[in-house]
N, C-alpha and C positions, 0 to 999 in steps of 0.2 A: 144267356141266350142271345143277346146283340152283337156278342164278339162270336160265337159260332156263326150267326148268319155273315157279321163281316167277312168271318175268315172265309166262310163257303161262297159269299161273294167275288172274295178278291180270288182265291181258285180258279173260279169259272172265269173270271177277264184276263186271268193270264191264259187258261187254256183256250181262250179265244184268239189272245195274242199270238201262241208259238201256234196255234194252227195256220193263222192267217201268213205269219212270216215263214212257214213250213210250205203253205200254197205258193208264197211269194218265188221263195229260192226256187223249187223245182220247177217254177214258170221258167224261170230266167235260164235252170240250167238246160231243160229243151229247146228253149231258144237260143243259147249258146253253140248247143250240139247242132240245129238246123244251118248256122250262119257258120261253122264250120266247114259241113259238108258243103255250102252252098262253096266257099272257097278251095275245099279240099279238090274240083273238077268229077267228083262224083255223083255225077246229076243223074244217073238211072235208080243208083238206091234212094237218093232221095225224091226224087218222080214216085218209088216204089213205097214208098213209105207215107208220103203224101196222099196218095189216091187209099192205099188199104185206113190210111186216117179219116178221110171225105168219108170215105164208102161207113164207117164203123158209123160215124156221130153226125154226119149231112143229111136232113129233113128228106131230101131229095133223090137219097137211096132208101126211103122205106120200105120198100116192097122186096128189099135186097134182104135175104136172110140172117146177115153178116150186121147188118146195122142193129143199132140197138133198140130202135122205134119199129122194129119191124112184129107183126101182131101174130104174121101166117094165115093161113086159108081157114077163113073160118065155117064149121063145119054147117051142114044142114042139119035142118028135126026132121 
C-alpha cells in the first residue's frame, strides 16, 4: 500500500513538473515569436495581434464581447 501511494505520488510531481516546464517553453517560444516580429519591421501585424490579445484577456475590455470576462446584458424579470 505505501509503495502505490509512493508511486502515485511521484506521478503526480512529475506531472506537475513537465506541465510547469510545458508552461515554461511555450512562454518563452511567444515571446521569442513577439521579439522576432518586433525585428522582423512588421509592426502592423504585430500592433494587430497585440490589441486582438489586450481586447481577449484586459479587465478593461469587459463589456467587449470578445473578451473573456465579458457577462453580456443581463436580462430583466
Amino acid at each position: 500500500m505505501v509503495k502505490l501511494i509512493d508511486k502515485i505520488t511521484e506521478n503526480l510531481f512529475s506531472a506537475f513538473l513537465m506541465s510547469a516546464l510545458a508552461f515554461i517553453i511555450s512562454a518563452f517560444c511567444v515571446q521569442m515569436f513577439f521579439v522576432c516580429l518586433q525585428f522582423s519591421g512588421n509592426e502592423e501585424y504585430q500592433r494587430r495581434l497585440i490589441n486582438k490579445l489586450e481586447i481577449k484577456f484586459d479587465g478593461r475590455f469587459k463589456n467587449n464581447p470578445e473578451n473573456i470576462m465579458y457577462e453580456g446584458p443581463i436580462a430583466k424579470k
